[in-house]
C-alpha positions as CSV (number, residue, x, y, z in Angstrom):
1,X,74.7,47.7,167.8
2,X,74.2,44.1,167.4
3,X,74.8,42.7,163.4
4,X,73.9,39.6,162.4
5,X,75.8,37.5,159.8
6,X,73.9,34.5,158.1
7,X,75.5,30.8,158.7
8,X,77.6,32.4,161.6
9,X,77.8,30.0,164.8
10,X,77.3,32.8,167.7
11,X,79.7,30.7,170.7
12,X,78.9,31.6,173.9
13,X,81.4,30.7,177.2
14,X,79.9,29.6,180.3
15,X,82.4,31.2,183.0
16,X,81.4,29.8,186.6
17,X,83.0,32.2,189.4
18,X,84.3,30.3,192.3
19,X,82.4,31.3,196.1
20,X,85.1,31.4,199.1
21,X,83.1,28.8,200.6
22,X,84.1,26.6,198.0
23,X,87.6,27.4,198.1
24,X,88.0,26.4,201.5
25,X,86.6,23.0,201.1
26,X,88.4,22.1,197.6
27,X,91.7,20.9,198.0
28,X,91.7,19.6,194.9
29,X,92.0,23.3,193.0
30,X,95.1,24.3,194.7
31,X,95.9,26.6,192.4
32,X,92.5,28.6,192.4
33,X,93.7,28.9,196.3
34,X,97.1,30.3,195.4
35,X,95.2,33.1,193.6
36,X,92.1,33.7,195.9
37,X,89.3,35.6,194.3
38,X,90.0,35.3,190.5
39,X,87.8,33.3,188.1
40,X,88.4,29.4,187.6
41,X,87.9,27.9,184.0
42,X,86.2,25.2,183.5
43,X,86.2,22.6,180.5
44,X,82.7,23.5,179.8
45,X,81.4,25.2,176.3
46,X,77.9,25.5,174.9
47,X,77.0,26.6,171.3
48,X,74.1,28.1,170.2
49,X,73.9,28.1,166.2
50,X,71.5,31.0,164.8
51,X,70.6,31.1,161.3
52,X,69.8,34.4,159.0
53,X,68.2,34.4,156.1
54,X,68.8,36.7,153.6
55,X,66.7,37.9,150.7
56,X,66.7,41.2,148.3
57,X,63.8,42.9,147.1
58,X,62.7,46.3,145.0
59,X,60.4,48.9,145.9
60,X,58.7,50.4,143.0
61,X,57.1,54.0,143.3
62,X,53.9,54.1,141.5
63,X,55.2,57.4,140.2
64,X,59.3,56.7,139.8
65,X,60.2,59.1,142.7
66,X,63.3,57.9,144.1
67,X,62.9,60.3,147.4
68,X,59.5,57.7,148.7
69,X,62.4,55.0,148.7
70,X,64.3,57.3,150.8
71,X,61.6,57.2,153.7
72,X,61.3,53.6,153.8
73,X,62.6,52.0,156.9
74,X,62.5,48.6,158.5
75,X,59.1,49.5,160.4
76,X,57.2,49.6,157.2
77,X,57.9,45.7,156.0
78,X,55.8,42.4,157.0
79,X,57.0,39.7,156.9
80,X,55.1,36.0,156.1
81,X,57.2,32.8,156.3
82,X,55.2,29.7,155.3
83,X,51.7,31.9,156.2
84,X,52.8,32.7,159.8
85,X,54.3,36.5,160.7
86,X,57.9,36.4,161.2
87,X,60.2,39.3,162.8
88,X,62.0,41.1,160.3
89,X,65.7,42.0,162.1
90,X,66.9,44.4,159.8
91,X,66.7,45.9,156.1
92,X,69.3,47.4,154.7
93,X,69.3,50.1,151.7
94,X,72.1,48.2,149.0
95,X,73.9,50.1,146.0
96,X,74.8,48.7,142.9
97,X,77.7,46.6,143.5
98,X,75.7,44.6,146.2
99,X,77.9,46.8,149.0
100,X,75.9,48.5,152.2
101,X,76.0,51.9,151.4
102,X,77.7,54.2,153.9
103,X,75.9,56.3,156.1
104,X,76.8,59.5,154.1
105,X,73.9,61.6,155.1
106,X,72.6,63.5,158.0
107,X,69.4,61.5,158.1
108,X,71.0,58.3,158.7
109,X,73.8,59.1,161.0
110,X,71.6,60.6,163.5
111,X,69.6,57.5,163.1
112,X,72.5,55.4,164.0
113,X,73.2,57.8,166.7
114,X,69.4,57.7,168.2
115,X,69.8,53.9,168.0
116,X,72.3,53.0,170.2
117,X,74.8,50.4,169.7
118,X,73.1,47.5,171.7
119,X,69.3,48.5,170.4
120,X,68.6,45.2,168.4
121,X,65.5,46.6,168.0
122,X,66.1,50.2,167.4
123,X,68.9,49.3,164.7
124,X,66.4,46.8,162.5
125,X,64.9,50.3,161.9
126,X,68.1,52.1,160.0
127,X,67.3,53.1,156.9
128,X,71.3,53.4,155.3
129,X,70.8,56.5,152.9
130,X,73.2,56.9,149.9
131,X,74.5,60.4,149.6
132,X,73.9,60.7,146.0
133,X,71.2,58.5,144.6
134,X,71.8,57.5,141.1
135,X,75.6,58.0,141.1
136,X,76.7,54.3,141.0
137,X,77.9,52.9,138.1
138,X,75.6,50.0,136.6
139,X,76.1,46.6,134.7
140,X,73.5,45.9,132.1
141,X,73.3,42.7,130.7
142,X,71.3,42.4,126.9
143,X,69.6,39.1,126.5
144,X,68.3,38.7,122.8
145,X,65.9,35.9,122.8
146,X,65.8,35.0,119.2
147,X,63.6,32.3,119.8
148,X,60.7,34.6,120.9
149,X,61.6,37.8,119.1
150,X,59.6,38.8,115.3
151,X,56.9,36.8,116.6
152,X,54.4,39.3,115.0
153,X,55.8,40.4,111.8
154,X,52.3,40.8,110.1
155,X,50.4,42.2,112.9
156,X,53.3,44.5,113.7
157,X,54.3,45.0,109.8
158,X,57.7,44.6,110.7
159,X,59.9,43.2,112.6
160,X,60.7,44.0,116.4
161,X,64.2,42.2,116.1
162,X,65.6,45.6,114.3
163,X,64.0,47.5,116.9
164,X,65.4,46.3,119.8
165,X,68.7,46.9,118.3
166,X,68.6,50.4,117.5
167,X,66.7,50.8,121.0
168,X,69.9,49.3,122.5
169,X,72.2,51.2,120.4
170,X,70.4,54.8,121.6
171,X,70.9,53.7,125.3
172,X,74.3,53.3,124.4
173,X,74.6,56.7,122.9
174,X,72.6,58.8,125.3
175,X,72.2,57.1,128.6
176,X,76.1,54.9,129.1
177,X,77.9,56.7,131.9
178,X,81.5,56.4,132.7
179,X,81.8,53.1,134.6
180,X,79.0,51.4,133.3
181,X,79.9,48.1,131.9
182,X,77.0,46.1,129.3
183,X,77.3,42.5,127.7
184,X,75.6,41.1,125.0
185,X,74.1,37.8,125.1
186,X,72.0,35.9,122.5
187,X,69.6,33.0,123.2
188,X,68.6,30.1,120.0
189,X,68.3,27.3,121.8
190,X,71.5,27.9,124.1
191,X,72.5,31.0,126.0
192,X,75.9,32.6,124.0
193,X,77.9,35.2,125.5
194,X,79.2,37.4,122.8
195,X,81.2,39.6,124.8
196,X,83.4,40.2,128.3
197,X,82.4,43.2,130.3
198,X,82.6,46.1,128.1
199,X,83.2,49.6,129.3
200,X,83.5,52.0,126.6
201,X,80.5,53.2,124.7
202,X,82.0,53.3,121.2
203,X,83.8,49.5,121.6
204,X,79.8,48.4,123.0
205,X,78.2,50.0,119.5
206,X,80.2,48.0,117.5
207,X,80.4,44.7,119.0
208,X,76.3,45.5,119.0
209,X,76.6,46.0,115.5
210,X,78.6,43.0,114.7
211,X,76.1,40.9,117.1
212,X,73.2,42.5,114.9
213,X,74.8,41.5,111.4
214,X,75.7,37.8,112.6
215,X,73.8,35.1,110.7
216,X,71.2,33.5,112.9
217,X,70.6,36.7,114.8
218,X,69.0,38.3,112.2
219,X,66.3,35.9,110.9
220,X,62.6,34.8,111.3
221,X,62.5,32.4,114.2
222,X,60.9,28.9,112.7
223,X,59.2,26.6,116.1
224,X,62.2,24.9,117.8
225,X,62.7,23.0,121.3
226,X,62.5,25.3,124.2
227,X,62.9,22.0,126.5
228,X,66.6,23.5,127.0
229,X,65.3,27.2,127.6
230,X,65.1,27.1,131.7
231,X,68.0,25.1,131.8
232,X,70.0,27.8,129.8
233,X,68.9,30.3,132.3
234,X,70.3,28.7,135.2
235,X,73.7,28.3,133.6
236,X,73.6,32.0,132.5
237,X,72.7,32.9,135.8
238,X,75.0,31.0,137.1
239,X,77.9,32.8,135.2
240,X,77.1,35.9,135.5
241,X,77.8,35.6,139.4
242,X,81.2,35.0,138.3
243,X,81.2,38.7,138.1
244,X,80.6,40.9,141.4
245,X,78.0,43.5,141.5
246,X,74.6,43.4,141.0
247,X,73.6,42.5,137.2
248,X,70.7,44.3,135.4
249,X,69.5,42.0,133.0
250,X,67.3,43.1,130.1
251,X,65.2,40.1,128.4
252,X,64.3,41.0,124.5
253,X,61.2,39.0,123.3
254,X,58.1,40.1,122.0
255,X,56.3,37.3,124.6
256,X,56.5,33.8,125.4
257,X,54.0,31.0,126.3
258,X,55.9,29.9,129.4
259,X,53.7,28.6,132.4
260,X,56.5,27.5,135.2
261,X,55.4,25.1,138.1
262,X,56.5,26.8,141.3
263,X,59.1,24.2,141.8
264,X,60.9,25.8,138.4
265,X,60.4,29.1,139.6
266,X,61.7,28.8,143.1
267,X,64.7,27.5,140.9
268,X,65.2,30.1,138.4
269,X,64.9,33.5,141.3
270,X,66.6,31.8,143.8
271,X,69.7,31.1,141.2
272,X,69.4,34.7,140.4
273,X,69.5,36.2,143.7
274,X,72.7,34.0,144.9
275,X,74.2,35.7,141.8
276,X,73.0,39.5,141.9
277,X,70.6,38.9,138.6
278,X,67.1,41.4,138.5
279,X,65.9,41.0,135.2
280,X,63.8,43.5,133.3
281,X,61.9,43.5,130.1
282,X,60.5,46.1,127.8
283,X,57.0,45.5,126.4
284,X,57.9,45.6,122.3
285,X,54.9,45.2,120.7
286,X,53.0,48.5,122.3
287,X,54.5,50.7,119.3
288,X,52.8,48.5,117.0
289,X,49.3,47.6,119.0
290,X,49.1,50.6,121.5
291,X,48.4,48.0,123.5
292,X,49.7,45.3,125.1
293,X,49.2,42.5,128.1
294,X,52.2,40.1,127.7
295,X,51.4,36.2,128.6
296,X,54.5,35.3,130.7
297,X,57.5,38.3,129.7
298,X,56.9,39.7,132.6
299,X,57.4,36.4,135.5
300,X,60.8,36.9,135.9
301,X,61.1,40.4,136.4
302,X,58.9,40.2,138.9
303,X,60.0,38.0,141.1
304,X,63.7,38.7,140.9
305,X,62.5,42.3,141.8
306,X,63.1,43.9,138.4
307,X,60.5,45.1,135.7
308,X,58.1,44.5,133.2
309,X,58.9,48.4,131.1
310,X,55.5,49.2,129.4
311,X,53.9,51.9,128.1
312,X,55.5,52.5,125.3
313,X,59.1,52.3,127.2
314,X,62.2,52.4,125.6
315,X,65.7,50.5,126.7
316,X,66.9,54.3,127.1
317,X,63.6,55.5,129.0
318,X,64.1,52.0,131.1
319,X,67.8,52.4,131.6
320,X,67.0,56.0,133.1
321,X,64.5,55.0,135.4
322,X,66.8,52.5,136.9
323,X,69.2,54.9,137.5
324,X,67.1,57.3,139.1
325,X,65.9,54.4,141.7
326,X,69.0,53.1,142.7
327,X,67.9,53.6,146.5
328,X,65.0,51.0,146.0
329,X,66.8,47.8,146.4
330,X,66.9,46.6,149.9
331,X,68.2,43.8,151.8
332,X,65.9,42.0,154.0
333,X,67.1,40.1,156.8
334,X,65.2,37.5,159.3
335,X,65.8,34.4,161.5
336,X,64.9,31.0,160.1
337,X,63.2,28.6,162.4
338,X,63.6,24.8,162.5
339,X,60.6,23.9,161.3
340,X,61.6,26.4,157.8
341,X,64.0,23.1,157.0
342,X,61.1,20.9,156.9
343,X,59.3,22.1,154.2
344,X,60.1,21.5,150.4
345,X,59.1,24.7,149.6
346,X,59.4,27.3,152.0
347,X,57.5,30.6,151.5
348,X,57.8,34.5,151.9
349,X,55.4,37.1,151.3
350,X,56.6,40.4,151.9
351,X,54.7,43.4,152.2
352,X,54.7,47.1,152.3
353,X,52.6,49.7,154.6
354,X,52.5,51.4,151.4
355,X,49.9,52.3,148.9
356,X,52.4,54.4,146.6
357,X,55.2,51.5,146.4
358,X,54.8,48.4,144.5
359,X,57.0,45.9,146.2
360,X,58.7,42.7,143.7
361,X,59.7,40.2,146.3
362,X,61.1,36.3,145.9
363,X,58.1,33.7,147.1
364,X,61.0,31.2,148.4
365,X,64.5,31.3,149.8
366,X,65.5,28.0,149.7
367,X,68.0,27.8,146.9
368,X,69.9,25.2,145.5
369,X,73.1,25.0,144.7
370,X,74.4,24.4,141.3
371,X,75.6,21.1,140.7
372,X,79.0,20.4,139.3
373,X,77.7,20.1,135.6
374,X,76.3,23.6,135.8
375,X,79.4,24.9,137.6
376,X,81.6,23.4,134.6
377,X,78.6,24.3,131.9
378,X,78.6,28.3,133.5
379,X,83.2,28.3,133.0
380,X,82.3,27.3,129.6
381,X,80.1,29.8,129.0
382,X,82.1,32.7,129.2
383,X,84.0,34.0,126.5
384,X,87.2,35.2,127.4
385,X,87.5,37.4,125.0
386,X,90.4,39.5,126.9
387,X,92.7,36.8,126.3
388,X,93.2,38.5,122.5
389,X,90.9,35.6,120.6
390,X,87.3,35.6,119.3
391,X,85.6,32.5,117.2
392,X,82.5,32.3,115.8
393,X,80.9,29.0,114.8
394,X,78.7,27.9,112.4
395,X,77.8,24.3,110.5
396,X,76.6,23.5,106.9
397,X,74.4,21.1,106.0
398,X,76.4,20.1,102.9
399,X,73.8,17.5,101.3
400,X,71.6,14.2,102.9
401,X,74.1,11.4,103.4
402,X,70.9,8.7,102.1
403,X,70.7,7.7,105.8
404,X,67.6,8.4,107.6
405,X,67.8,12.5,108.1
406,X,71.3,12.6,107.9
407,X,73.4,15.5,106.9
408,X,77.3,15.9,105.6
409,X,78.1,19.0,107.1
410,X,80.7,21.1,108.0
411,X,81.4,22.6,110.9
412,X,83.0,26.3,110.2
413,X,85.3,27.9,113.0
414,X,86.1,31.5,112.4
415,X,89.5,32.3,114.8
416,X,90.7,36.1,114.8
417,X,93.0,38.1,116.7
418,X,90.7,40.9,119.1
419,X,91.8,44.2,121.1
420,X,94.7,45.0,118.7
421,X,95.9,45.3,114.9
422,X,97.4,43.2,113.2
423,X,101.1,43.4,113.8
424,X,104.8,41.3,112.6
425,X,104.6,39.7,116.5
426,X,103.8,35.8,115.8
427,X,101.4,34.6,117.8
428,X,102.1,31.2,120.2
429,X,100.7,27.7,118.6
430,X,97.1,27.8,118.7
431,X,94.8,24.9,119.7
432,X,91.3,24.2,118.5
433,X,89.4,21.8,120.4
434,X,85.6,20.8,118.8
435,X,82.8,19.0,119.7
436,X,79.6,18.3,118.0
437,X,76.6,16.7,119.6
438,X,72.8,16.5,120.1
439,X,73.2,16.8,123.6
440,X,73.0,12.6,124.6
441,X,75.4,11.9,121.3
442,X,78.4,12.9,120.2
443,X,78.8,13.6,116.2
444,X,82.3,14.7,116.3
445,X,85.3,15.7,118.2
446,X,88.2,17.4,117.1
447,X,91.6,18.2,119.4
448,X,93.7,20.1,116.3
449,X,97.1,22.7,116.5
450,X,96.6,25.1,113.9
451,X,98.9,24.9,110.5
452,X,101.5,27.2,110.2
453,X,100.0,29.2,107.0
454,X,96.8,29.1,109.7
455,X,98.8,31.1,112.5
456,X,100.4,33.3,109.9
457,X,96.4,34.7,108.9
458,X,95.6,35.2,112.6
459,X,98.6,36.8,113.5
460,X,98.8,39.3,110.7
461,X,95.2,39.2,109.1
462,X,92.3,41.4,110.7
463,X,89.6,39.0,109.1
464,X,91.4,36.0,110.3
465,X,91.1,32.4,109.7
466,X,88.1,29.9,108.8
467,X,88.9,26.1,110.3
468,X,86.6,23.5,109.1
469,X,85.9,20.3,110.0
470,X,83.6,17.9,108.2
471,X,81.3,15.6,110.5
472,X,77.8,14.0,110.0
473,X,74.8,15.3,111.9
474,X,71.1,14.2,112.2
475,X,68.1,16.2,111.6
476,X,67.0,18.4,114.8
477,X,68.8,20.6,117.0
478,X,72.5,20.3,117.3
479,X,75.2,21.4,119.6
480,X,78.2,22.8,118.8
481,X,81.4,23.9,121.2
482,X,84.6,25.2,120.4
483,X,87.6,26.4,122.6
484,X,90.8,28.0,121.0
485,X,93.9,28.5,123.5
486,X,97.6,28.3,123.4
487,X,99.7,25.8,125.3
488,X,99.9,28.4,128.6
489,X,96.0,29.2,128.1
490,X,97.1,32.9,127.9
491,X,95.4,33.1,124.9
492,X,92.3,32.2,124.7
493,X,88.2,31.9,123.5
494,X,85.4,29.8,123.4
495,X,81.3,29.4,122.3
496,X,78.8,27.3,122.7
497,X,75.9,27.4,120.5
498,X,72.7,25.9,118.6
499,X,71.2,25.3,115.3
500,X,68.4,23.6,114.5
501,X,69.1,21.3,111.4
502,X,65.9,20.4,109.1
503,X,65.1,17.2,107.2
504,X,66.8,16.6,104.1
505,X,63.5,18.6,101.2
506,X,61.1,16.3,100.1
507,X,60.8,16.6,95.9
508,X,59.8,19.7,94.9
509,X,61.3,21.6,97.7
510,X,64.2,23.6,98.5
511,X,65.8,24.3,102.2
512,X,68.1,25.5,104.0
513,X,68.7,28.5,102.7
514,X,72.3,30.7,103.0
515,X,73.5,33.9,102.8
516,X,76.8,33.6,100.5
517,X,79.5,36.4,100.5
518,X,83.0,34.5,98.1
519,X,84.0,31.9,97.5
520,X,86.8,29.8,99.0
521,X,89.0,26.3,98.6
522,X,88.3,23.0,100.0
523,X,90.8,20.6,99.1
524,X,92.3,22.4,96.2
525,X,88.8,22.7,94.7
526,X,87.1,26.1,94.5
527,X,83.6,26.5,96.1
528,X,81.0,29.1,97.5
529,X,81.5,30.5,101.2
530,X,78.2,30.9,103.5
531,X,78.5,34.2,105.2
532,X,79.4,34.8,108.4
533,X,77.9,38.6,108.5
534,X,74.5,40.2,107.4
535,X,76.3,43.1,107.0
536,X,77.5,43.9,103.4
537,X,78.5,46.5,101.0
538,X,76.2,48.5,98.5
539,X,78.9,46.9,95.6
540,X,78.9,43.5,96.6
541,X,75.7,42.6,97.8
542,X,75.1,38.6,99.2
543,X,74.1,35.4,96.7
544,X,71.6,33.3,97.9
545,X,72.2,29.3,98.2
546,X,68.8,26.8,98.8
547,X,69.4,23.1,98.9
548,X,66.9,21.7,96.7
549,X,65.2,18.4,95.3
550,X,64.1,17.9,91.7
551,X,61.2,18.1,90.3
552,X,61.3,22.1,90.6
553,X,60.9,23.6,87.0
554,X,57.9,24.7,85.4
555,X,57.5,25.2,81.4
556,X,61.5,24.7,81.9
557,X,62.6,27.4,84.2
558,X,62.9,27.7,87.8
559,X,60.7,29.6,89.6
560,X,62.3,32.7,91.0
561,X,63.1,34.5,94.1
562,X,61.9,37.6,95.5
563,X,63.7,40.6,97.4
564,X,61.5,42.8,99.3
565,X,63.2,46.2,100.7
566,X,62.0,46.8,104.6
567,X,62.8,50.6,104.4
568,X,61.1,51.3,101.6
569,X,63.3,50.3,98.4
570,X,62.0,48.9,95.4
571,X,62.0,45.1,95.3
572,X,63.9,43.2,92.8
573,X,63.2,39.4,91.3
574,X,66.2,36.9,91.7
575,X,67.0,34.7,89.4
576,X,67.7,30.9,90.2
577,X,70.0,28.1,88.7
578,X,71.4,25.0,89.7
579,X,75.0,25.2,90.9
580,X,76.4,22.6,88.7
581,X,79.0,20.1,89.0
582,X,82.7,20.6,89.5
583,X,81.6,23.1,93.4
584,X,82.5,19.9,95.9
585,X,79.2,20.0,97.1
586,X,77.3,16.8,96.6
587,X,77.8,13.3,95.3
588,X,78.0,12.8,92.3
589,X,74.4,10.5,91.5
590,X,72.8,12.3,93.7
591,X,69.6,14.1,91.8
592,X,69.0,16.6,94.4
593,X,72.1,20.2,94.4
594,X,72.2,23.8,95.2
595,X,70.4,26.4,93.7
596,X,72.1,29.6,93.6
597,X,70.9,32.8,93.0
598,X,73.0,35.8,92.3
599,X,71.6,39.7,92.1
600,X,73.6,41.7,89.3
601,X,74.8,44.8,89.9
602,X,74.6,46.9,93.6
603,X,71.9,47.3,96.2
604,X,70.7,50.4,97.9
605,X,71.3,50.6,101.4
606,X,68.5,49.4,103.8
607,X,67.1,46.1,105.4
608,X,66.3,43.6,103.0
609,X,64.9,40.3,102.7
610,X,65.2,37.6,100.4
611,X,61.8,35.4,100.0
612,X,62.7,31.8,98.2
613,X,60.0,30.7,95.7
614,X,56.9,30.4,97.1
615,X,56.2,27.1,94.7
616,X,59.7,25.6,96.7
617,X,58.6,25.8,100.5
618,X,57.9,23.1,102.4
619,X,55.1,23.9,104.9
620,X,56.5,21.7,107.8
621,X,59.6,24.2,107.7
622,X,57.8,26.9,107.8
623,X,59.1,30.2,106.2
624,X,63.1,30.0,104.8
625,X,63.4,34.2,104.8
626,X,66.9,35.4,104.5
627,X,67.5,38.9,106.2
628,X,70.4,41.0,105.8
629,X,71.7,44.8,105.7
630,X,73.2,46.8,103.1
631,X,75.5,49.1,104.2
632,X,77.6,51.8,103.1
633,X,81.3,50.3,103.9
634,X,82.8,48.3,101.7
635,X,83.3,44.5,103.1
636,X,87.0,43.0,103.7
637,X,88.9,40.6,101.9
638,X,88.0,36.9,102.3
639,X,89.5,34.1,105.2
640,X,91.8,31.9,104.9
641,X,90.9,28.5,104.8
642,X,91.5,25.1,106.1
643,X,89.7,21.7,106.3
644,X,90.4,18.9,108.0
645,X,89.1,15.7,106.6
């Protein structure tokens, strides 16, 4: 049987036998005389360069029956390239780690048998069964789109954030199989891996809870930039080939208004095929409108060969399926022709002889490959969490600087020890590098070993250590990286992320608004600490910090807040008052400060959210809701901190 390999030169030597008639008038070969009747070599070679192109696809059973993959062979594809027919020259059956499955069963070994080694033709046919559908271990990756997820709080009357969570968290607990491996990743502006491959179910629930309870995950998503949005899908993609095996990725928005040219496109399934990406999607708002026709959620699945889960679906119900059709992904393979080159966009359309299968096929296979900055971007992407560090970032808009939406802010590192307890082994000196920027300009960049009393906390403290660094930022969206390692890089983490500053509040206003959870010391002074959880105890509920410009009062008083219970508790009013002097916080002369607002005594356990004064929003910001969740563990002792001027 003859196999093709894409990009493989097939060399072929031209051997010229010698006649005796030409032996006896050559003097010249003497000898070819000497040995009379063997072969002569000549200097002459010829090359003949043929190039395969590769493409995978997914065949969909209208009703989920993994044994109508089974009976699908070479002979029921067509193939279009650029319009015209093209001769398909083999499909092959793949399992989940991108491998050709072995010819296991009966069916296909007497196929292979009946096809004869040197039957081109014959062997396009195969049809490579795997012995045991369904058995292969999968990698899921979880993609929360913050940006596009509670898009329809009142028409859904609640939130679908929450509810992709605990859908997530049941797949974990009654579909992850031994071998599996899942990753979480968030999207605000900037993908952010959270975690490395994990493969134990109870280590994946609570890094998912601790993804769930991180400020800025849990919040109502205010209009942002997506001009970054593609261009964070390319990276991701683009990492997660680091990783063999093919990658089930699972995109969590309620919908999106996202009309791609065909150029972009091209771009975006092309990057994930060279890495083994199918993305998938579950439809979020059925539960809520029992119906449901999503604008543009369900383009990429699509045409990376994954799937748009309606219906009613779960992640669980999805996760199953996908399981169950592990025999549907094939490997297409065909011979490109010299006028494919020519075209800027080369096409495919590939069909099925099918009425029962639903086919999800690329349009192009012209890819291009990542350029440098995206190779360097997609390194620094990855957390390497298995290097025993984690960090977390966040940055606080202290108060306006008087410039032109200007911000003094500070930019909060949060550097623990992961994958063990604390123990008396001192950790190696610890680096922190920082940058700050709005992508063209840099704010800030810090290259900083840790203090001793700094490496003491991380070593021996489970809640770890809070490094801050002050810079000044504009108004709009902000970048921030950091990369802890020690000198031998043995020890290691990194994150990327982005937050989308506002304008310093115009009088009578209040915003941002912060979840508080201590306080800490800057510079010998005592101040509050913004949290870096959502998560907290029934006993020590959160305080709730709004930067705000004067005049606010009415007959004398502040207006208050409000807490609304989303399972179903009774709300309570919360109380406002200006921080005061003496906290760090703000100049001096400057008339504008922090309200605070403190609840007295515990909460019940629920979701809850805190809605500033209504009289205090600013309608260009839109709504400055605070979400968290009460809990019935008690919280941890407070970080030690550090601040570099």
């Amino acid at each position: 049987m003859i196999r093709f390999r894409p990009y493989v030169a097939l060399r072929v030597l031209a051997l010229c036998l010698l006649v005796p008639a030409l032996l006896t008038t050559a003097p010249m070969l003497p000898a070819a005389q000497e040995r009379e009747g063997e072969p002569a070599r000549v200097g002459l070679e010829e090359e003949v360069e043929v190039r395969i192109i590769q493409v995978e696809l997914t065949a969909w059973p209208g009703n989920d029956n993994p044994e109508v993959c089974l009976d699908l062979n070479a002979a029921d594809f067509e193939l279009r390239v650029n319009g015209m027919p093209r001769e398909i020259l083999a499909v092959d059956r793949l399992h989940e780690y991108g491998r050709l499955l072995p010819q296991g069963s009966p069916r296909g070994a007497d196929t292979a048998a009946a096809a004869g080694e040197g039957d081109l033709e014959a062997s396009a046919s195969l049809s490579l069964d795997s012995p045991s559908p369904g058995r292969d271990p999968m990698q899921f990756v979880f993609y929360f789109d913050i940006l596009h997820l509670n898009k329809h709080i009142f028409e859904c009357k609640g939130m679908t954030q929450p509810l992709v969570f605990s859908w997530v968290r049941k797949m974990l607990e009654e579909e992850f199989q031994p071998g599996d491996r899942v990753m979480l990743v968030s999207f605000k502006g900037w993908p952010n891996i959270h975690t490395g491959w994990v493969e134990d179910r109870e280590e994946a629930l609570v890094l998912l809870e601790e993804l769930e309870n991180t400020p800025g995950i849990m919040f109502t998503p205010e209009p942002q930039r997506l001009d970054r949005w593609m261009e964070g899908w390319m990276v991701l993609f683009q990492a997660l080939g680091l990783s063999p095996g093919r990658k089930h990725l699972f995109h969590f928005g309620d919908d999106m208004d996202w009309n791609p040219t065909a150029t972009d496109l091209n771009r975006l399934v092309g990057r994930a095929q060279a890495n083994k990406v199918l993305v998938h999607a579950v439809n979020l708002l059925w539960h809520c409108r029992g119906y449901s026709i999503p604008n543009a959620l369900g383009t990429l699945p699509f045409h990376t060969g994954g799937r748009l889960f309606g219906g009613g679906q779960t992640v669980s119900r999805a996760v199953s399926t996908l399981r169950r059709l592990q025999a549907c992904r094939f490997r297409l393979s065909f011979r490109s022709e010299p006028g494919d080159s020519r075209r800027r966009r080369p096409s495919i359309r590939v069909t099925l002889n099918r009425e029962d299968v639903r086919l999800a096929a690329p349009a192009s296979f012209q890819v291009r490959s990542p350029s440098m900055d995206e190779r360097t971007q997609a390194l620094a992407l990855l957390p390497r969490w298995e290097q025993g560090l984690r960090v977390d970032v966040a940055l606080w808009p202290l108060h306006p600087t008087g410039r032109k939406k200007r911000w003094d802010a500070l930019l909060m590192a949060w550097i623990r020890r992961t994958g063990a307890s604390p123990t008396s082994e001192a950790l190696p000196p610890i680096t922190v590098e920082a940058r700050v920027s709005n992508g063209a300009k840099t704010y800030a960049s810090y290259h900083l070993p840790l203090a001793a009393d700094a490496m003491d906390f991380i070593s021996h403290d489970p809640t770890g250590y809070l490094q801050l660094f002050r810079v000044e930022v504009k108004s709009g969206d902000v970048d921030m990286v950091v990369v802890v390692h020690d000198a031998l890089n043995r020890l290691g983490a990194s994150i990327r992320t982005t937050v989308s500053i506002p304008a310093p509040p115009r009088p009578g206003t209040a915003h941002p608004w912060l979840l508080l959870d201590g306080l800490m010391t800057l510079q010998g002074q005592s101040t509050v600490r913004p949290s870096f959880t959502t998560s907290f105890s029934p006993s020590r509920p959160p305080w709730f910090l709004g930067y705000a410009c004067p005049p606010l009062e009415e007959n004398g008083r502040l207006p208050p807040g409000w807490l609304v219970g989303r399972d179903g508790q009774e709300g309570r009013t919360v109380n406002l008052s200006w921080l005061g002097e003496g906290w760090g916080l703000d100049p001096d002369d400057s008339p504008c400060g922090w309200l605070l607002g403190k609840l007295e005594g515990p909460l019940p356990k629920g979701l809850w959210t805190f809605e500033p004064p209504a009289a205090l929003l600013d309608e260009k910001h839109g709504t400055a809701s605070l979400h968290f969740r009460i809990r019935e563990a008690e919280q941890e002792e407070g970080l030690g901190v550090k601040m570099e001027p």
